[in-house]
C-alpha positions, -999 to 999 in steps of 0.1 A, spaced: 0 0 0 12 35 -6 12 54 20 15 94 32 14 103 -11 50 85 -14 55 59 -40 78 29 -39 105 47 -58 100 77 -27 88 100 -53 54 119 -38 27 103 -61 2 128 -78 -32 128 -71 -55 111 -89 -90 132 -108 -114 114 -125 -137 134 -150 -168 127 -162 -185 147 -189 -209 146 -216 -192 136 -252 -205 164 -263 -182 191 -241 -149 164 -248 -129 195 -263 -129 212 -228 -125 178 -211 -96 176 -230 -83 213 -222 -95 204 -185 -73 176 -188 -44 193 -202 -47 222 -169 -49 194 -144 -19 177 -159 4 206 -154 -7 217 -125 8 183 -110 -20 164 -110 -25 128 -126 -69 131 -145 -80 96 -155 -102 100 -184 -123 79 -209 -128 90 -245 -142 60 -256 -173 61 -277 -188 29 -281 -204 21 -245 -222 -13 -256 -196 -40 -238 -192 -48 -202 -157 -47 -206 -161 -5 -214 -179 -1 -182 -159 -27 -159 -128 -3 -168 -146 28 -158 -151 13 -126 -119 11 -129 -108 45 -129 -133 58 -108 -121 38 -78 -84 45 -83 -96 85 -78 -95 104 -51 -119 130 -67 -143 126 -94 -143 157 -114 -181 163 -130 -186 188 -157 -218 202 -153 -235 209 -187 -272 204 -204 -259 170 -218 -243 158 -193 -276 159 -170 -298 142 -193 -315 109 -180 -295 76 -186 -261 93 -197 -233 79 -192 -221 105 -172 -254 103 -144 -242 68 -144 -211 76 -133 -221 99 -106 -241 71 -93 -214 50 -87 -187 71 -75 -212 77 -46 -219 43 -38 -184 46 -30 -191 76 -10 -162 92 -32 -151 131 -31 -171 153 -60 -154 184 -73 -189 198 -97 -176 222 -123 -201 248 -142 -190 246 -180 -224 256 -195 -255 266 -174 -279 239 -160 -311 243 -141 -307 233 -102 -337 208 -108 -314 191 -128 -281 192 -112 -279 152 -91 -289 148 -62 -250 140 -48 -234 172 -64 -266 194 -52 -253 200 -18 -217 216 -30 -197 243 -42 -192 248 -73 -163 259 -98 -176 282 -126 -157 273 -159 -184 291 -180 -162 320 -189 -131 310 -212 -110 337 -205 -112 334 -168 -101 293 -174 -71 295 -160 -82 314 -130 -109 287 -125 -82 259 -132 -62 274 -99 -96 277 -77 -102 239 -87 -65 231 -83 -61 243 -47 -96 227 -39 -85 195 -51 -53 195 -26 -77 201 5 -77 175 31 -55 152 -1 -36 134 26 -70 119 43 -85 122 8 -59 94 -5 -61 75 25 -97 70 18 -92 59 -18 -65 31 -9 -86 15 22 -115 18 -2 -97 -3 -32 -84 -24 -1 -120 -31 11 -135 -39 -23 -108 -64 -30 -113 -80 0 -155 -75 -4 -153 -88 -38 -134 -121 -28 -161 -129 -3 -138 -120 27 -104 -140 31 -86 -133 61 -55 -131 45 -65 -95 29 -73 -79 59 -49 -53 74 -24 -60 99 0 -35 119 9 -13 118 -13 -6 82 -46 -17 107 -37 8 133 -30 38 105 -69 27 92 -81 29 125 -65 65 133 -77 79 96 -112 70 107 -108 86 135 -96 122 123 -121 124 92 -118 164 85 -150 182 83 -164 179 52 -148 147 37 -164 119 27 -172 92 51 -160 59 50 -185 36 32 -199 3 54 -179 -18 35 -144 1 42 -157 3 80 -166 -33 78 -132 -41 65 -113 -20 91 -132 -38 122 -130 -74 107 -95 -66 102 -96 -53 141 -111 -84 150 -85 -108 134 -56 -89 154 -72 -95 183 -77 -131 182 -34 -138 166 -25 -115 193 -47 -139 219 -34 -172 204 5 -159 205 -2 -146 239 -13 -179 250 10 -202 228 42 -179 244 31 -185 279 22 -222 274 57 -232 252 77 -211 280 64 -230 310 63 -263 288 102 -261 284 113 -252 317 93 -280 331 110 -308 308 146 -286 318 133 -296 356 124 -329 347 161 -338 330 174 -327 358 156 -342 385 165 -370 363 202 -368 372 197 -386 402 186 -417 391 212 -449 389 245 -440 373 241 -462 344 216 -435 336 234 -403 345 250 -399 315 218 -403 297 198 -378 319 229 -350 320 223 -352 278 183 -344 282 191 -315 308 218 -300 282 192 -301 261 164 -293 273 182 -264 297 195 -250 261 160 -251 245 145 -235 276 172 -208 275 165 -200 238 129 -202 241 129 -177 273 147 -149 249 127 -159 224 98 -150 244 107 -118 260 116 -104 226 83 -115 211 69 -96 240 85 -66 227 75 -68 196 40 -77 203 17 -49 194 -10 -35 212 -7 -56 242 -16 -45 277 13 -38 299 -5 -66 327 -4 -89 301 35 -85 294 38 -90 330 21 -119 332 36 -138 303 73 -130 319 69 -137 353 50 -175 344 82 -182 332 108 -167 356 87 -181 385 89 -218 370 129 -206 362 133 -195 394 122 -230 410 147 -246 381 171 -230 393 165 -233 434 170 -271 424 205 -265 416 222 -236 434 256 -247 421 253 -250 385 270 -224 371 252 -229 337 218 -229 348 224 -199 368 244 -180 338 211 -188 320 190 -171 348 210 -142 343 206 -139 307 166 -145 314 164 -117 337 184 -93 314 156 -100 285 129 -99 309 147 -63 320 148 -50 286 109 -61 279 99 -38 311 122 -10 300 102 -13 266 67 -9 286 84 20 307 76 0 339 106 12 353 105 -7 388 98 -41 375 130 -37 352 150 -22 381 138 -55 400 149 -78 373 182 -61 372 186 -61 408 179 -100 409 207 -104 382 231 -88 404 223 -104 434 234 -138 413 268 -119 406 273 -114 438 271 -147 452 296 -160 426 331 -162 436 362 -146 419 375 -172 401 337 -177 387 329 -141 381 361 -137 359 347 -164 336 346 -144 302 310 -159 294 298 -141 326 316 -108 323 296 -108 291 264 -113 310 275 -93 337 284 -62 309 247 -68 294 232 -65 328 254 -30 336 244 -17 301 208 -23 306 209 -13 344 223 20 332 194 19 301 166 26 330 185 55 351 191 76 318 146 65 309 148 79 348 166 110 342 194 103 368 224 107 344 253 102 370 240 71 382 236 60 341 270 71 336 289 53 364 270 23 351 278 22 318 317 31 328 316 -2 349 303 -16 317 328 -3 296 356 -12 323 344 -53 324 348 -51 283 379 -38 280 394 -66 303 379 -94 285 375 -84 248 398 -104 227 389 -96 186 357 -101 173 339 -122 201 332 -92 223 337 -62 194 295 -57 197 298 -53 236 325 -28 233 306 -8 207 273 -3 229 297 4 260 315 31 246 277 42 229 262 48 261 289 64 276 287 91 251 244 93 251 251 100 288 280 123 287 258 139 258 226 148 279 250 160 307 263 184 282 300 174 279 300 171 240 337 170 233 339 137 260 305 124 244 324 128 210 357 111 218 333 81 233 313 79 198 343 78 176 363 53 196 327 31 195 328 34 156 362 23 156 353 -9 173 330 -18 145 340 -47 123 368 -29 96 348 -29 58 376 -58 45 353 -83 68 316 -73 57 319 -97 28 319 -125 50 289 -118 68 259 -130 72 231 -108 62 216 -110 98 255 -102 105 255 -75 80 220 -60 90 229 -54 123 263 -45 118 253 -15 94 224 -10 119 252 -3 145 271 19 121 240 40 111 233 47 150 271 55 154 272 81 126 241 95 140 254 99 174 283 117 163 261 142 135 241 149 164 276 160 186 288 178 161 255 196 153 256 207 188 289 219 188 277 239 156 300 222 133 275 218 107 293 207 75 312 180 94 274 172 112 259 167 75 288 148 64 282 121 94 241 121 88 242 114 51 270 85 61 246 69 89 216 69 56 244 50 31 258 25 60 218 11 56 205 17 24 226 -6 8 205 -33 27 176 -24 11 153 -20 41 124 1 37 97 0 58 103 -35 68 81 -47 99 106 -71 118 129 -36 116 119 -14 137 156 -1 148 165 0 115 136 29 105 141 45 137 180 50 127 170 65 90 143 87 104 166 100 129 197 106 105 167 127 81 158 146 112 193 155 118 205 166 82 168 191 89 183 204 119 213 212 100 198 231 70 177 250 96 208 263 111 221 270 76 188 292 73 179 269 43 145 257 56 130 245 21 158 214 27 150 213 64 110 211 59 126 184 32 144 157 57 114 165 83 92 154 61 114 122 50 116 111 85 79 118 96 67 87 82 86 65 92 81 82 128 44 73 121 51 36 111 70 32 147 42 42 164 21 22 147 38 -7 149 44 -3 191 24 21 205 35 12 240 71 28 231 71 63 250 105 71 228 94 67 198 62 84 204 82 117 222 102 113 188 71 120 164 60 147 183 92 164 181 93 161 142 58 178 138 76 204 163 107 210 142 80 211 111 59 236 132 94 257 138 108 256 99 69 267 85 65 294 109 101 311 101 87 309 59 54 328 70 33 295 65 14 301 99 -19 280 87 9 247 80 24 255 116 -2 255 134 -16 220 120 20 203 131 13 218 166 -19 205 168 -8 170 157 23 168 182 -1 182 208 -25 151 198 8 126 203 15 138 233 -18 138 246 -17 99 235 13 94 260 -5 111 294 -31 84 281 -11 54 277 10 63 313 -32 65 332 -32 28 309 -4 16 332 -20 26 362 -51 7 356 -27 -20 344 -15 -20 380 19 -10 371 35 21 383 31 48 355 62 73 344 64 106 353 38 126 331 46 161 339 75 165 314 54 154 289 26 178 304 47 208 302 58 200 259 17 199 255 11 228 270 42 245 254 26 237 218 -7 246 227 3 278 238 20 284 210 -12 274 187 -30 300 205 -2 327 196 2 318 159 -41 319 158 -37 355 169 -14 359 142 -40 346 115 -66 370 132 -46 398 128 -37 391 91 -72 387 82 -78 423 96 
């Protein structure tokens, strides 16, 4: 589906006009057509003159429900009973399409349709105002054209699926199904409604969601508890007669190493999961740490089993961090270092747990910097850093060293010690695999390697930005947008990180042309990265970052339109970061009645009413214009 006007190719598509008009008045359909076509948009026309097969009418079906407006010239011939063009009319409105009614020659209001009646018309019935009239129609056309073309793709989506008697596998899924449900929702006044059968669609569509998000929910808890129960088994098992041990020591290995997959598995499919209630996240984790807990209470001393628990409780971390339920991933952090503590030296030095042990520091330091309290983040992510250093040895731990040094520089960065935060960002980048080795990868390897470098590149445009070094800032966006276009990822769903990387490397380079004054480019990259801001949402709208980061696009948008004197455009990308915001203070009540304890609001708070107080200025602005 095309989406936001952008084509596959990432060129904006034009808007599509259908005209329907008597055969009679084809020389101005023609000059009609020839107007629209340079005026960017794309008319879709018949000329045809023999009317007699089905084919003829099945293709202007056709055309009528690829446009987004049907255009009718209003003339004598056009209105006469059973023409063609009534026909038309007839059907675009059982589609509940947009009319644009155009006067070309006179015609009695008894005779005008019954669905143009009601509108405004564009008076084409003096040639030498014609291009006037083209411009009146043109701008009317590009109203509401964003919601407008929304409405024509759901509508082709819900007759497909309608006209194949209604297969599940074309209804919509996320994050497509949540954009449906939010264009419903913000129908401008005056548009078209949805027809029954596109609302029909949508909820069906809803509906099937619902019950794959239920099945996975249930499947993920069930397989979880399933393979930590055989893990118990094999090793209660180990205590049968020796001829047997070596037998039962196999199962456990195995079964301990499916459980151990399985349990990531599981928290990251949590993660991923969209739409799903922060209670039921908690739920699905702690079914399976409680039955890994008792797993591992049955063998205190197995260094393995207990290396495993640690990893679990890191994933189970990061899953909490990803709800914001910042005191259930503090206790699941807690709990992995309370198993580090108990270890003795000789253990502890074990290079598989100092990578563990690394993961849990990062992670730990993750939720202070979601809390705000940057010293504690730092000190964390230095002890990180510190247990790397000691035990990296080439490529094994090159990733860990990478996010160390990362998160040392986001938090020397939000304590405002750029040239530090710098230093750490370049040194990460220069632990990244060397460019001689990339051919050997895998592409998993390869996606998240470039992945890495993308967020790298970013972190250091950003820096540099800051330190208003612009051209060198530029220089290190466009890099982090090359390092993952060569992959090919475009709006892919399993990539979240990926889309979040591009969007904020296009967000940057806008930053840096609206320091260079040259806010045509910056409006440009805002409006590159807005929809893949959109598609984040859409695809998790329990994740407060990403949601904070689509509010901030529409304000940089807001910023860059006001400074060219667009104060209408400005005000709508206050209103809809506003709206996102708003969203947040909802989903944080959400986690109260979920029973978990809710992030602080106020911040949030405070941006909304910063943007709706400066709605309220730019309105005065348009009041005393119109004076």
């Amino acid at each position: 589906m095309v989406s936001d006007a952008v084509e596959e190719n990432g060129h904006e598509s034009k808007t599509k006009v259908f005209i329907s008009y008597s055969r009679k008045d084809i020389a101005f359909a023609d000059r009609l057509d020839a107007a629209l076509r340079v005026r960017g948009f794309e008319p879709l026309i018949d000329r045809t003159d023999i009317y007699a097969f089905e084919e003829w009418w099945k293709r202007v079906e056709d055309l009528i429900v690829r446009a987004d407006t049907i255009i009718f010239v209003l003339s004598p011939d056009a209105v006469k009973p059973a023409t063609v063009a009534l026909k038309e009319v007839a059907f675009a409105a059982s589609l509940n399409k947009r009319f644009a009614p155009i006067v070309f020659r006179q015609v009695p209001d008894k005779d005008i349709p019954e669905a143009l009646a009601r509108l405004n018309f564009i008076f084409f019935d003096d040639p030498a105002q014609f291009e006037q009239s083209a411009d009146k129609l043109a701008e009317a056309l590009n109203t509401d054209i964003s919601w407008i073309r929304q409405h024509t793709e759901f509508g082709e989506q819900a007759r497909r699926w309608a006209q194949a008697k209604g297969p599940s596998g074309l209804l919509l899924r996320s994050p497509v199904l949540e954009q449906a449900e939010r264009w419903i929702a913000s129908r401008p006044p005056g548009a078209p409604t949805p027809t029954d059968e596109m609302q029909t669609f949508i909820r069906r569509s809803r509906q099937g969601a619902t019950r794959r998000r239920n099945i996975l929910t249930g499947s993920l808890a069930a397989g979880l508890v399933l393979a930590l129960v055989l893990a118990g088994l094999a090793y209660w098992q180990r205590g049968v007669a020796v001829e047997q041990r070596d037998i039962a020591t196999r199962n456990f290995m195995v079964a301990q190493d499916a459980a151990e997959r399985l349990v990531s598995e599981v928290a990251q499919q949590v993660r991923n999961m969209r739409g799903v209630r922060s209670a039921t996240v908690h739920k699905i984790l702690e079914a399976g740490r409680q039955t890994y807990d008792e797993l591992a209470a049955l063998a205190p001393g197995d260094l393995g089993l207990q290396r495993s628990r640690l990893a679990m409780l890191n994933a189970f971390g990061e899953s909490y961090l990803t709800v914001a339920d910042f005191e259930k991933a503090h206790n699941a952090y807690r709990s992995g270092l309370a198993i580090v503590e108990r270890l003795r030296p000789e253990e502890r030095s074990d290079a598989q747990w100092q990578h563990e042990i690394s993961i849990l520091y990062n992670n730990l330091g993750n939720v202070f910097m979601a809390e705000g309290k940057l010293d504690q983040a730092l000190e964390t992510y230095h002890r990180a850093l510190a247990i790397t250093q000691e035990v990296f040895t080439g490529s094994q731990w090159q990733r860990d060293l990478w996010l160390s040094f990362s998160n040392v520089g986001n938090a020397l960065k939000a304590q405002g010690k750029l040239e530090e935060a710098l230093n750490a960002y370049r040194e990460g980048l220069m632990t990244l695999p060397k460019e001689e080795y990339r051919g050997m990868m895998t592409h998993e390897e390869m996606t998240r390697d470039s992945r890495d470098r993308a967020a790298s590149y970013n972190n250091v445009g950003s820096v540099l930005l800051a330190l208003g070094r612009l051209d060198e800032a530029l220089k290190e966006y466009d890099s982090a947008r090359e390092s993952v276009d060569t992959l090919g990822i475009l709006f892919v769903d399993s990539d979240t990180q990926t889309q979040y990387f591009l969007s904020i490397s296009d967000e940057g380079r806008g930053d840096v042309f609206a320091a260079k004054g040259k806010l045509d480019e910056a409006v440009k990259n805002y409006r590159h990265a807005l929809p893949a801001r959109e598609y984040l949402v859409n695809s998790d709208p329990t994740n407060t970052r990403w949601q904070t980061a689509l509010a901030a696009i529409h304000g940089k948008l807001a910023t860059a339109y006001e400074r060219q004197g667009l104060v209408s455009d400005a005000a709508k990308e206050l209103n809809a970061a506003a709206e996102v915001l708003r969203e947040l203070s909802k989903s944080s009540a959400r986690l109260v009645l979920d029973g978990l304890k809710s992030p602080s609001t106020e911040q949030w708070d405070n941006e909304r009413l910063r943007y709706e107080r400066e709605i309220t200025r730019l309105q005065g602005k348009q009041q005393v214009r119109r004076r």
